[in-house]
Backbone atoms as SQL, in Angstrom:
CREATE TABLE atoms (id INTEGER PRIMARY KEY, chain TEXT, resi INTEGER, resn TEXT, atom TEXT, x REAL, y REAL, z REAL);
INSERT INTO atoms VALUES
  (1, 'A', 1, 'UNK', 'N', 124.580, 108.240, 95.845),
  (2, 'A', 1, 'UNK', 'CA', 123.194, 108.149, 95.453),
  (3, 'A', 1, 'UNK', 'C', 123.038, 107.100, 94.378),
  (4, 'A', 2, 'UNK', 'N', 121.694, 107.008, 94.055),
  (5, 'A', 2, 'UNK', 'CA', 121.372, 105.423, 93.255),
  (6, 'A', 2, 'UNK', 'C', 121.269, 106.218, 91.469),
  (7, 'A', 3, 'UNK', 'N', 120.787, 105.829, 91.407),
  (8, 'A', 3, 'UNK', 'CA', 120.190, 105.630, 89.678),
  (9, 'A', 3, 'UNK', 'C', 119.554, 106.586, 89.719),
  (10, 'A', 4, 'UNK', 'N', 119.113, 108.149, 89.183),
  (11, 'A', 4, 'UNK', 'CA', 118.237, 108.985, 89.119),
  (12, 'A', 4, 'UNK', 'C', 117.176, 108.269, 88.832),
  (13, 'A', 5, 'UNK', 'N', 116.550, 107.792, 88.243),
  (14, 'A', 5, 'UNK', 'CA', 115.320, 106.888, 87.957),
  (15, 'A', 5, 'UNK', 'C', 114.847, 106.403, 88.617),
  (16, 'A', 6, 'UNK', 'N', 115.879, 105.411, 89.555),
  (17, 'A', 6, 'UNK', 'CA', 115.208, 104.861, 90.145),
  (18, 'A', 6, 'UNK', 'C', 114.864, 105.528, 91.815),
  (19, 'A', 7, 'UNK', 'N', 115.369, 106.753, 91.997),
  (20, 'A', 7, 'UNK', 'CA', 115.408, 107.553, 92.898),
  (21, 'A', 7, 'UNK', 'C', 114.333, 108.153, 92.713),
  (22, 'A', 8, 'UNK', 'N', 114.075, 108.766, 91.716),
  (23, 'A', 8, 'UNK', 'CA', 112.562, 109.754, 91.579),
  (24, 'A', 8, 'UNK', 'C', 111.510, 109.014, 91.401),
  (25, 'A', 9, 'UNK', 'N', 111.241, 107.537, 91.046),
  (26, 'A', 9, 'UNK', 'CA', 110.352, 106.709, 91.452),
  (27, 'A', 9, 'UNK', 'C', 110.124, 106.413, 93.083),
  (28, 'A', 10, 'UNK', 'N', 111.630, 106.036, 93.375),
  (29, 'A', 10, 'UNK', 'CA', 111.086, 105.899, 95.111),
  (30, 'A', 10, 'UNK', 'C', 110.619, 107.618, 95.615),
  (31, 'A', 11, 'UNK', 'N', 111.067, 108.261, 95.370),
  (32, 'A', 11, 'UNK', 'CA', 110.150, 110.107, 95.890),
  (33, 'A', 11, 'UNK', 'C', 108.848, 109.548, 95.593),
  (34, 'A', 12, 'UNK', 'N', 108.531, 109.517, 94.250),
  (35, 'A', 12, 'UNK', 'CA', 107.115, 109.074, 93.985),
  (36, 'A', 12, 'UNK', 'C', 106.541, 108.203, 94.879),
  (37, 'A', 13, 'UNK', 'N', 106.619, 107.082, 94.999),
  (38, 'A', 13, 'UNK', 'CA', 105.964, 106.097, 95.727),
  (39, 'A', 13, 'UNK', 'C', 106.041, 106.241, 97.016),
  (40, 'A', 14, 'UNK', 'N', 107.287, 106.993, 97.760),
  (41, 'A', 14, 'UNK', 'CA', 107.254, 107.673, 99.186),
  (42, 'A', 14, 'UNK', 'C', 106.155, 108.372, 99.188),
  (43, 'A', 15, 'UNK', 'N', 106.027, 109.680, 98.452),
  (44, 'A', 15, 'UNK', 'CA', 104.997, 110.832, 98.768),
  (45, 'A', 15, 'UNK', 'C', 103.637, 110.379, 98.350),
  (46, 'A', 16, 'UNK', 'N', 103.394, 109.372, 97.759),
  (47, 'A', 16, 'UNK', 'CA', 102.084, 108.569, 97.299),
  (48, 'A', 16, 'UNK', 'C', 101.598, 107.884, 98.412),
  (49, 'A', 17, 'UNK', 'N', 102.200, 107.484, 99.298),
  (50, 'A', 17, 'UNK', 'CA', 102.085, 106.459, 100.249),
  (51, 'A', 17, 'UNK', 'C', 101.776, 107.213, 101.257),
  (52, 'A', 18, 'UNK', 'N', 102.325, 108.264, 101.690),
  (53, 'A', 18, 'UNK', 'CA', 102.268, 108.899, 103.162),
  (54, 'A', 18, 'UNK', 'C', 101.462, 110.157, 102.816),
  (55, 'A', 19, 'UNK', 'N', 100.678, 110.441, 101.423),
  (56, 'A', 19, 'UNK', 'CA', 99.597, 111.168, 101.157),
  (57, 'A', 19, 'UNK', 'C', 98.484, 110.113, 101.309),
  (58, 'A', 20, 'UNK', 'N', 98.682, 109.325, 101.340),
  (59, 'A', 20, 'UNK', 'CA', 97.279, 108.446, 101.066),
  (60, 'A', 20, 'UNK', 'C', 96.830, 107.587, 102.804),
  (61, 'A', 21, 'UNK', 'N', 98.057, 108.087, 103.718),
  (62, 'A', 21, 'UNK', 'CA', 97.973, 108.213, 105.067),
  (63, 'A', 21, 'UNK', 'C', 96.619, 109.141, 105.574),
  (64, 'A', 22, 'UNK', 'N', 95.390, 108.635, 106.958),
  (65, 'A', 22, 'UNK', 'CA', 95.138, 109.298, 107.738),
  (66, 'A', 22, 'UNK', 'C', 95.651, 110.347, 108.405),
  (67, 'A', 23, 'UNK', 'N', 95.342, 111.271, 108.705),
  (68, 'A', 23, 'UNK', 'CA', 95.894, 112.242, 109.454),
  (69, 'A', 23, 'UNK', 'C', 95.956, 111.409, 111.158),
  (70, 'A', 24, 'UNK', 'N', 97.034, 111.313, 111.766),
  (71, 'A', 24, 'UNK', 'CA', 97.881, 112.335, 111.770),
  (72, 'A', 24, 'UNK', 'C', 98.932, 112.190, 111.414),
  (73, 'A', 25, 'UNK', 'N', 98.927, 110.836, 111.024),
  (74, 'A', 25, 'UNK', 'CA', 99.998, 109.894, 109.736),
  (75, 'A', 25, 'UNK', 'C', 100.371, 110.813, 108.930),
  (76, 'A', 26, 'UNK', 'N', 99.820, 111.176, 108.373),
  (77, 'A', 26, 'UNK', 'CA', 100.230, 112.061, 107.040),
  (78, 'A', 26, 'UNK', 'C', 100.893, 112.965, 107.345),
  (79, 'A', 27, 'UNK', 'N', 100.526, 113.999, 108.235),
  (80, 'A', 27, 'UNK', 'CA', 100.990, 115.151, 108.834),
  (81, 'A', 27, 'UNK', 'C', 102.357, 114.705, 109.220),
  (82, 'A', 28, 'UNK', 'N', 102.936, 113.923, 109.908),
  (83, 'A', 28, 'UNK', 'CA', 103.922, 113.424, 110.777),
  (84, 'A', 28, 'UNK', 'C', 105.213, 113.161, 109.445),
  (85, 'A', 29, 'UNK', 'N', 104.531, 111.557, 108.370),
  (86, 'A', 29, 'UNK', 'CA', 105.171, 111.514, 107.663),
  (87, 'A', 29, 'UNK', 'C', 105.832, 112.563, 106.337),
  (88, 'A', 30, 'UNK', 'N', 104.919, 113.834, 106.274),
  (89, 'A', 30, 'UNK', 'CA', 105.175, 114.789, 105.314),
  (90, 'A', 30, 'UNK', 'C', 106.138, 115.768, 105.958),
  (91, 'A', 31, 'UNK', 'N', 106.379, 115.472, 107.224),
  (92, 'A', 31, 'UNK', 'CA', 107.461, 116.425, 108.067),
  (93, 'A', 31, 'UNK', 'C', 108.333, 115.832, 108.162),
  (94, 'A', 32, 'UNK', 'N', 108.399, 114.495, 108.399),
  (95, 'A', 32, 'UNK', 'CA', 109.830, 113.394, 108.859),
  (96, 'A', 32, 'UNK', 'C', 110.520, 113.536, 106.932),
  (97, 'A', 33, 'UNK', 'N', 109.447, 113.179, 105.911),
  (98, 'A', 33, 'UNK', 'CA', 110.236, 113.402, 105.039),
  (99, 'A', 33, 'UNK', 'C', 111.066, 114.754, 104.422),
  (100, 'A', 34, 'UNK', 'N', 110.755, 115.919, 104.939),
  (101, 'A', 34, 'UNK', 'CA', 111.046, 117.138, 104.731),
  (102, 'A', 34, 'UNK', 'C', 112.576, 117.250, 105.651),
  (103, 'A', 35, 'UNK', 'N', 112.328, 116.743, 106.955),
  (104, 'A', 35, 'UNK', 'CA', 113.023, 116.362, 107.348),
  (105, 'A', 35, 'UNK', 'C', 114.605, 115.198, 107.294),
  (106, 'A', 36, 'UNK', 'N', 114.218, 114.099, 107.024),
  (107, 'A', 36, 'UNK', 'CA', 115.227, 113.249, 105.754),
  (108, 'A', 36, 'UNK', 'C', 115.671, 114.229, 104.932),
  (109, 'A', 37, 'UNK', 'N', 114.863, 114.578, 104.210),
  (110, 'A', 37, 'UNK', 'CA', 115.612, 115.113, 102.606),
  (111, 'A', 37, 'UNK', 'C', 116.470, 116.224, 102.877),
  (112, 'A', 38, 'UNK', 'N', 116.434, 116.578, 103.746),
  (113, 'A', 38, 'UNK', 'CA', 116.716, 118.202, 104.184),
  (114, 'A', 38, 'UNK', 'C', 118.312, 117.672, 104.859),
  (115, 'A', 39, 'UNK', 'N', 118.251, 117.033, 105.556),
  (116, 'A', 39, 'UNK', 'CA', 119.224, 116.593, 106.698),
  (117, 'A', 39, 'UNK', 'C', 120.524, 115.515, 106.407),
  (118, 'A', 40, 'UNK', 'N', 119.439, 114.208, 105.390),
  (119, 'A', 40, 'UNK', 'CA', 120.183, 113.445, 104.940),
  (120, 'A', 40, 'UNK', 'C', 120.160, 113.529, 103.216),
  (121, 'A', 41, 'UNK', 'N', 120.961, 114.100, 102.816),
  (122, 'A', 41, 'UNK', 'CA', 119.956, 114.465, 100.751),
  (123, 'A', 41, 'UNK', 'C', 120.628, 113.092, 100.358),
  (124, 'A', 42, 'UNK', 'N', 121.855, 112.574, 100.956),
  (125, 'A', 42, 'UNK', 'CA', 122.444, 111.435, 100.060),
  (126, 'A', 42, 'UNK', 'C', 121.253, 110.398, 100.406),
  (127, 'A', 43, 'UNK', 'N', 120.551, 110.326, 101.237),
  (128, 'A', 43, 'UNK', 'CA', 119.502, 108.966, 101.280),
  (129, 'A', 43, 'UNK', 'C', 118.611, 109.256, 100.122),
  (130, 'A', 44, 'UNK', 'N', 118.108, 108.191, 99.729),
  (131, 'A', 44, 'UNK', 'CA', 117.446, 107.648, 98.828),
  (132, 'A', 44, 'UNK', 'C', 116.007, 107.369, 99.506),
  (133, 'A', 45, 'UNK', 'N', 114.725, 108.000, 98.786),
  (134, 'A', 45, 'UNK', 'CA', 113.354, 107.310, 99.623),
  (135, 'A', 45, 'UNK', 'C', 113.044, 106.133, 98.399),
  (136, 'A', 46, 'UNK', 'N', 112.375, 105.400, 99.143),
  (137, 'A', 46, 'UNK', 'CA', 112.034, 104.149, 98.803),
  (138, 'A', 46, 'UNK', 'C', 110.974, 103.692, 99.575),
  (139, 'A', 47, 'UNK', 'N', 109.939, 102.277, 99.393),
  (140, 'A', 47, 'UNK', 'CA', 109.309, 102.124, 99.990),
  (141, 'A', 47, 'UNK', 'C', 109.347, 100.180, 100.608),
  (142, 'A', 48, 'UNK', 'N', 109.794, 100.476, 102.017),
  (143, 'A', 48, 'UNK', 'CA', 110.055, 99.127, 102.702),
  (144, 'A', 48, 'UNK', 'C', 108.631, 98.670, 103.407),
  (145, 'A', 49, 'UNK', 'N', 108.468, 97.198, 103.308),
  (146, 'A', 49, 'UNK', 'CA', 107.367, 96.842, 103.452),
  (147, 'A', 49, 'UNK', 'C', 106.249, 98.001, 103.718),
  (148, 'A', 50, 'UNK', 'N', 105.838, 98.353, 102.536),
  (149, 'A', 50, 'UNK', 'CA', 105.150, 99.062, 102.132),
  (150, 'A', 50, 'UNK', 'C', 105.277, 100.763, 102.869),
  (151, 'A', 51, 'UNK', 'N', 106.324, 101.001, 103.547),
  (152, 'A', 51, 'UNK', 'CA', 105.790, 101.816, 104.427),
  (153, 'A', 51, 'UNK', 'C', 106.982, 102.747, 103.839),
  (154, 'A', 52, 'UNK', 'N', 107.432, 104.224, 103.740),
  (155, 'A', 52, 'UNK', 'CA', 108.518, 104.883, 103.728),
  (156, 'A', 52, 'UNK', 'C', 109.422, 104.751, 104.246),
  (157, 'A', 53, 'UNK', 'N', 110.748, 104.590, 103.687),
  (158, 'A', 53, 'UNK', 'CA', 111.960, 104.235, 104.489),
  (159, 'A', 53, 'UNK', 'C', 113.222, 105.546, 103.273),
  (160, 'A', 54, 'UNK', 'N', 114.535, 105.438, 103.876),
  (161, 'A', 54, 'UNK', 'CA', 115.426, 106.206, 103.469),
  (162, 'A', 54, 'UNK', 'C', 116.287, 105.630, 103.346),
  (163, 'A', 55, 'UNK', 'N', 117.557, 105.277, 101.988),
  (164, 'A', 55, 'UNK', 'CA', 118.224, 104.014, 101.903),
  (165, 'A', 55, 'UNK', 'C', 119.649, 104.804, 101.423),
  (166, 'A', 56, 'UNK', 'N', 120.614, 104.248, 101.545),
  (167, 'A', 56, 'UNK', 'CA', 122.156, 104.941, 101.166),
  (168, 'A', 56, 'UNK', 'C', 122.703, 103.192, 100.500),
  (169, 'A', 57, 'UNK', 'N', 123.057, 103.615, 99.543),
  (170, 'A', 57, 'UNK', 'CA', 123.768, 102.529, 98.607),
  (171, 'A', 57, 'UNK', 'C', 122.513, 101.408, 98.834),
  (172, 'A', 58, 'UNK', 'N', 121.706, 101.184, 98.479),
  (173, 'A', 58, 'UNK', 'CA', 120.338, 100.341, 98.640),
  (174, 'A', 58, 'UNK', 'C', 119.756, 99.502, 99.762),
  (175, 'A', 59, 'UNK', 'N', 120.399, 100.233, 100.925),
  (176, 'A', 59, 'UNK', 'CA', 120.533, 99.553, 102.104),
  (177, 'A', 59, 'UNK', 'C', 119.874, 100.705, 103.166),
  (178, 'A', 60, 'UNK', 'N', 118.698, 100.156, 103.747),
  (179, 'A', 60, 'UNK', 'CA', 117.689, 101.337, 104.456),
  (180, 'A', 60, 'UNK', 'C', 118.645, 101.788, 105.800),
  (181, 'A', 61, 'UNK', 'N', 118.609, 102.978, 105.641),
  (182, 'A', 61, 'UNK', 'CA', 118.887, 103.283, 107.102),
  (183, 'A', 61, 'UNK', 'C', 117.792, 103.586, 108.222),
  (184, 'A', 62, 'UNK', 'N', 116.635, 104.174, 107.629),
  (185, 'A', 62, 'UNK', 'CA', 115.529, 105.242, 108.425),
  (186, 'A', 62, 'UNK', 'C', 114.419, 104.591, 108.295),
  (187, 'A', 63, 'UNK', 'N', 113.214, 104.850, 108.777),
  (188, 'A', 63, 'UNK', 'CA', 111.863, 103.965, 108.149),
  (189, 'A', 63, 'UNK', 'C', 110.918, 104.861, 109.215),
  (190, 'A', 64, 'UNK', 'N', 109.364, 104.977, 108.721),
  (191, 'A', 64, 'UNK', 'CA', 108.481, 105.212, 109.343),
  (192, 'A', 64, 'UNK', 'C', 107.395, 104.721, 108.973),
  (193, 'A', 65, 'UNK', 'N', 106.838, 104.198, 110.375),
  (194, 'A', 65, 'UNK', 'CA', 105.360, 103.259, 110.135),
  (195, 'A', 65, 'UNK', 'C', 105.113, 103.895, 110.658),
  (196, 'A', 66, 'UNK', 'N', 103.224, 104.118, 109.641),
  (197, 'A', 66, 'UNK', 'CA', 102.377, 104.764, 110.423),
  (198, 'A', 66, 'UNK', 'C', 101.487, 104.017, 111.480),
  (199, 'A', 67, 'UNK', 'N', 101.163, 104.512, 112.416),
  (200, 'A', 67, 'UNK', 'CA', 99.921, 104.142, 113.271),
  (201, 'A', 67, 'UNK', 'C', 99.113, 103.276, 112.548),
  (202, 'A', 68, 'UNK', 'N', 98.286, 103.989, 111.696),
  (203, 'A', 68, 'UNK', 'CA', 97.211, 103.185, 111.549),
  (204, 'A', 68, 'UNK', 'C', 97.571, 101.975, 110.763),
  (205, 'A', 69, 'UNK', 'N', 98.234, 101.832, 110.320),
  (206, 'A', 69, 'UNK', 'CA', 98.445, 100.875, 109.557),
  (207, 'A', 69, 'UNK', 'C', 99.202, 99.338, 110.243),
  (208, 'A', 70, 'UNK', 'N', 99.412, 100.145, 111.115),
  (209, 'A', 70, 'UNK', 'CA', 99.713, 98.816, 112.405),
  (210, 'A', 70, 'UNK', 'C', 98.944, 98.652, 113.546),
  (211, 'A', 71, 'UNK', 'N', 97.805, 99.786, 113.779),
  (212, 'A', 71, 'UNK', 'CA', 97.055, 99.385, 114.622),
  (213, 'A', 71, 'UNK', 'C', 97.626, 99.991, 116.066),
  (214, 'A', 72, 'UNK', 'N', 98.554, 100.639, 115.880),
  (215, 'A', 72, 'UNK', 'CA', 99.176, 101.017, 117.210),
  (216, 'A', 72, 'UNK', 'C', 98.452, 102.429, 117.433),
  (217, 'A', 73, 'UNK', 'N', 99.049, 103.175, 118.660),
  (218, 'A', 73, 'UNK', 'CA', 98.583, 104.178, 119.348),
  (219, 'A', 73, 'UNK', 'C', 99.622, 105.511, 119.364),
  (220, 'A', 74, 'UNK', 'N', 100.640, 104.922, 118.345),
  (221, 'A', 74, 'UNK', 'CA', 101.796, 106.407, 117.979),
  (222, 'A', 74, 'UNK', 'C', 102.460, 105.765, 116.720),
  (223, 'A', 75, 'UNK', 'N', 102.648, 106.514, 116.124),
  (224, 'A', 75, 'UNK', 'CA', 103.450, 106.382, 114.481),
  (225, 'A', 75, 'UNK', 'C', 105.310, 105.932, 115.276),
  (226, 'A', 76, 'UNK', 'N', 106.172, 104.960, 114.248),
  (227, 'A', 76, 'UNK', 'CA', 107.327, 105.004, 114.356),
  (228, 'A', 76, 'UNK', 'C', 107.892, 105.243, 113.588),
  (229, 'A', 77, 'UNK', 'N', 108.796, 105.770, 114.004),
  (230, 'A', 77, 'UNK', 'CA', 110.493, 106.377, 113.343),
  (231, 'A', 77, 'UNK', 'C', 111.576, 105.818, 113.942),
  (232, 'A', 78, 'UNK', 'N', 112.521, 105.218, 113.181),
  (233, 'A', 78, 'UNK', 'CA', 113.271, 104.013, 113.477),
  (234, 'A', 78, 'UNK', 'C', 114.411, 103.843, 112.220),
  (235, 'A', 79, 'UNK', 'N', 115.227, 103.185, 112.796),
  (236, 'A', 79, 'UNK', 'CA', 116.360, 103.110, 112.608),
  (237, 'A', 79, 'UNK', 'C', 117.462, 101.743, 112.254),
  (238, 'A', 80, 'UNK', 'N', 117.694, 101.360, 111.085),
  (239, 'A', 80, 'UNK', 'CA', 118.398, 100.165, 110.884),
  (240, 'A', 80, 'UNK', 'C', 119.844, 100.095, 111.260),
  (241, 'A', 81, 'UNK', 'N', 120.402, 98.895, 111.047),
  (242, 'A', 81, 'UNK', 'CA', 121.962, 98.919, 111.671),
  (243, 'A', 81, 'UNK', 'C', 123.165, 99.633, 110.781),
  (244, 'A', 82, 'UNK', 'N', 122.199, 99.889, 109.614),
  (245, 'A', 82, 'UNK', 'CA', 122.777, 100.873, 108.958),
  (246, 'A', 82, 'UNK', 'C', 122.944, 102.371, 109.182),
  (247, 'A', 83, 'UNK', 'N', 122.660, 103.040, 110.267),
  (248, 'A', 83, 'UNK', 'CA', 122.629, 104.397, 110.815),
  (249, 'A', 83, 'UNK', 'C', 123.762, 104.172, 111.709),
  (250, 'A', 84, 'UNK', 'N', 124.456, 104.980, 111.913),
  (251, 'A', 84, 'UNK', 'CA', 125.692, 105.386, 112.513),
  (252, 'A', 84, 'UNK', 'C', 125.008, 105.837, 113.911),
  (253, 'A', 85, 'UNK', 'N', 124.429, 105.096, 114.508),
  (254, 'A', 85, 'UNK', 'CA', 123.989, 105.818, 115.968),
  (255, 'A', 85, 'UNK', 'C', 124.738, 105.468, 117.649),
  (256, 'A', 86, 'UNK', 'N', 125.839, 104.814, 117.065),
  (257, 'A', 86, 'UNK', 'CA', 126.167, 103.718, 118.061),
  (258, 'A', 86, 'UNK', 'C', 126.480, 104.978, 119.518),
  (259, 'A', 87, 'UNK', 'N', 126.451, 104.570, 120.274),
  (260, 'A', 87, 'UNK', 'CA', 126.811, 105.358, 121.824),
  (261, 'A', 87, 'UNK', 'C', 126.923, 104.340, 123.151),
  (262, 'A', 88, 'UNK', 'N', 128.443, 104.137, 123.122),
  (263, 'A', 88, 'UNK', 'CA', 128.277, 102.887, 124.007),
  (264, 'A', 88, 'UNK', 'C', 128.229, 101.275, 123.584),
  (265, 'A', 89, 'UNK', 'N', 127.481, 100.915, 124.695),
  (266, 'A', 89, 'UNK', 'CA', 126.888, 99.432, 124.400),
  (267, 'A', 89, 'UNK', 'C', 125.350, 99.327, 124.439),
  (268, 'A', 90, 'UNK', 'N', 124.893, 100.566, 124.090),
  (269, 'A', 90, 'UNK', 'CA', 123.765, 100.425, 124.009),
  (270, 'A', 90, 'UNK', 'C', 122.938, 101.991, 123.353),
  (271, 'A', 91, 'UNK', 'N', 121.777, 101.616, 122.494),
  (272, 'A', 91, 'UNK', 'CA', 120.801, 103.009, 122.266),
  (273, 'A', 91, 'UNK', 'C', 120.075, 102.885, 121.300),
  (274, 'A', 92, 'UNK', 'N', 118.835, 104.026, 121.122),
  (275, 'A', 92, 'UNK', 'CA', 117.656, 103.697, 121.271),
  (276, 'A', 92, 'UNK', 'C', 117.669, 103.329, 119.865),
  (277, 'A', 93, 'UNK', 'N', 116.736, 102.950, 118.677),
  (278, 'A', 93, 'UNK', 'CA', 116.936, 102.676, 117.161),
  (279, 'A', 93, 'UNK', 'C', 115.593, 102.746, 116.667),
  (280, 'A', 94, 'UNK', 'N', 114.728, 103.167, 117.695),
  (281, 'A', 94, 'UNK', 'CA', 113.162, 103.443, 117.064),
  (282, 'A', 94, 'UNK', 'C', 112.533, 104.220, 118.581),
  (283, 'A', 95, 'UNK', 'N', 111.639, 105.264, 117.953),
  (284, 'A', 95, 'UNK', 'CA', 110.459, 106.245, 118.734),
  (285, 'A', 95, 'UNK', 'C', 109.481, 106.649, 117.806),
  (286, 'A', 96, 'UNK', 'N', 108.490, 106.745, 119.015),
  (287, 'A', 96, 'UNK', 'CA', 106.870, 106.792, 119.260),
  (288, 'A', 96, 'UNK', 'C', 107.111, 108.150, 119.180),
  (289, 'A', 97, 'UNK', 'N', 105.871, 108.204, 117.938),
  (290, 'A', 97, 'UNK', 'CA', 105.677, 109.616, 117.654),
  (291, 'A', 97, 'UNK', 'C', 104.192, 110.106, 117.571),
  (292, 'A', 98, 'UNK', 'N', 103.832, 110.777, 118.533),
  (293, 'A', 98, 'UNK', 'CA', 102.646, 110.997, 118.302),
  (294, 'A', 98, 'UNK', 'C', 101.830, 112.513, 117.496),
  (295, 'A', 99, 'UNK', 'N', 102.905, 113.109, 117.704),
  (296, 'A', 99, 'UNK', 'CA', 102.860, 114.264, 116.943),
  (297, 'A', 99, 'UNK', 'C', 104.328, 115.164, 117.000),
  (298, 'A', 100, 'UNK', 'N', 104.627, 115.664, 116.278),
  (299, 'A', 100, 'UNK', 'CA', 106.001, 116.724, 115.953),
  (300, 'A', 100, 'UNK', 'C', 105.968, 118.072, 116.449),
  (301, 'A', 101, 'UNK', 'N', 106.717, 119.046, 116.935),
  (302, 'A', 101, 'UNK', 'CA', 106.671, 119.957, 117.627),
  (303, 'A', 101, 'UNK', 'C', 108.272, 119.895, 117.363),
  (304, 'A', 102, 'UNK', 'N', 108.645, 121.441, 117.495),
  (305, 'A', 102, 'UNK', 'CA', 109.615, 122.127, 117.015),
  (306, 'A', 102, 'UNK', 'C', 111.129, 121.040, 117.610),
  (307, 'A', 103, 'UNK', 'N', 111.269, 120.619, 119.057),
  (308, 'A', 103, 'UNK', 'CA', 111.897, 119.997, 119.944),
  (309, 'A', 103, 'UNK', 'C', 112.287, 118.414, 119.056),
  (310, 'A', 104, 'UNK', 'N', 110.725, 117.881, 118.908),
  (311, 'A', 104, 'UNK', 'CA', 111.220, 116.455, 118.348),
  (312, 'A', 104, 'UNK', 'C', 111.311, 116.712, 116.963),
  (313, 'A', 105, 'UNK', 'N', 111.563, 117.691, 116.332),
  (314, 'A', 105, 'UNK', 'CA', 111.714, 117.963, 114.774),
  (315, 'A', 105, 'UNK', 'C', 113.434, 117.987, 114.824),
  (316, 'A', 106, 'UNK', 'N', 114.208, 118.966, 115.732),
  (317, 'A', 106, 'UNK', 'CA', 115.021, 119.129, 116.176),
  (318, 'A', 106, 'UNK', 'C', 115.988, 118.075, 116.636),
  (319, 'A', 107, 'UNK', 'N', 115.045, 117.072, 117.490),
  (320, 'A', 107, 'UNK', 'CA', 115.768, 115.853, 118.105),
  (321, 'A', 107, 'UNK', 'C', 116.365, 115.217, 116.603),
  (322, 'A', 108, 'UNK', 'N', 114.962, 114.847, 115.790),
  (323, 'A', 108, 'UNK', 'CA', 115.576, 114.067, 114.731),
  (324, 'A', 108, 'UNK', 'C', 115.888, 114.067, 113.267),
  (325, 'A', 109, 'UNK', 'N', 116.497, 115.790, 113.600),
  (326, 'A', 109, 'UNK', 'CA', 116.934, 116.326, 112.541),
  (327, 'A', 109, 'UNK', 'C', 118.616, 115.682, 112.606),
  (328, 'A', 110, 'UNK', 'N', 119.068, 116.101, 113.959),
  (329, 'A', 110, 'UNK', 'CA', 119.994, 115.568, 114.950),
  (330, 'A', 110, 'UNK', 'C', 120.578, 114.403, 114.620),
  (331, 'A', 111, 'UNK', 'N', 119.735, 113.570, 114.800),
  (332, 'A', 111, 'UNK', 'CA', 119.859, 111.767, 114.221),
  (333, 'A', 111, 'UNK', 'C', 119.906, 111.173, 113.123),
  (334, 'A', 112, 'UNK', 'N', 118.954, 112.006, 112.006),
  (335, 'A', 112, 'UNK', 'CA', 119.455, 111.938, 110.532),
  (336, 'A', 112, 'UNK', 'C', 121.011, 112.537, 110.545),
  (337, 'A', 113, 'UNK', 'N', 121.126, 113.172, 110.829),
  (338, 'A', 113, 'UNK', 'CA', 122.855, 113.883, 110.529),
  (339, 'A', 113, 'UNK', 'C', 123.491, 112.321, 111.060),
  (340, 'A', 114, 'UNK', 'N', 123.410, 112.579, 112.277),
  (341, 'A', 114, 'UNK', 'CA', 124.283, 111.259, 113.016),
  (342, 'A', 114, 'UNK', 'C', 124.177, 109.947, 112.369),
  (343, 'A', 115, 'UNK', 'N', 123.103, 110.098, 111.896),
  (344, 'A', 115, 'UNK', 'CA', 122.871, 108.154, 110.931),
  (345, 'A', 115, 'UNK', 'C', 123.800, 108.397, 109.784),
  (346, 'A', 116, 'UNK', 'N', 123.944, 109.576, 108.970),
  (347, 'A', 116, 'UNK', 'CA', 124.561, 109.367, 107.646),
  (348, 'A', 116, 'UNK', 'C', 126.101, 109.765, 108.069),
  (349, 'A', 117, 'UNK', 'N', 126.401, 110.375, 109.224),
  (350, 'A', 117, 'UNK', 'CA', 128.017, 110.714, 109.103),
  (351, 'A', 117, 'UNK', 'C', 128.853, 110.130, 109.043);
């Protein structure tokens, strides 16, 4: 983990950011982060181009853009080359989320584990 300081500033500016989200943005991002923190505690929140992301030694692994803020038609959750996801020669590193339900809470509770192991 980083600098306590500078860790409880990025919490701050995470939960500032994805409160100040539309619904269903908000809703989504206040679960994905419950989710992170819960799954991965060594990540670090922080905020990557402006949007919430989750970082291990200052290097993002996780990130979620909301919808509205890109104009799209589902929120993403996504994944840098820093997540341990490899399978093969190939797999997936970002999904369309349009809302959370017990299954895709599950899926990427799953994938936080697998990104930090």
């Amino acid at each position: 983990m980083g600098d306590k300081k500078t860790e409880t500033s990025g919490e701050a500016e995470v939960l500032a950011t994805i409160a100040a989200m539309p619904d269903p943005d908000r809703e989504i991002g206040e679960r994905l982060h419950e989710i992170i923190r819960t799954n991965g505690p060594e990540l670090s929140p922080r905020l990557w181009y402006g949007m919430p992301a989750y970082a291990r030694k200052g290097k993002v692994v996780c990130f979620f853009q909301s919808a509205d803020k890109f104009k799209t038609r589902y929120a993403t959750f996504g994944f840098e080359h820093e997540a341990h996801l490899d399978e093969g020669s190939m797999w997936p590193v970002a999904f369309a989320i349009k809302e959370l339900t017990a299954p895709e809470e599950a899926k990427i509770a799953a994938l936080v584990k697998k990104a930090v192991g």
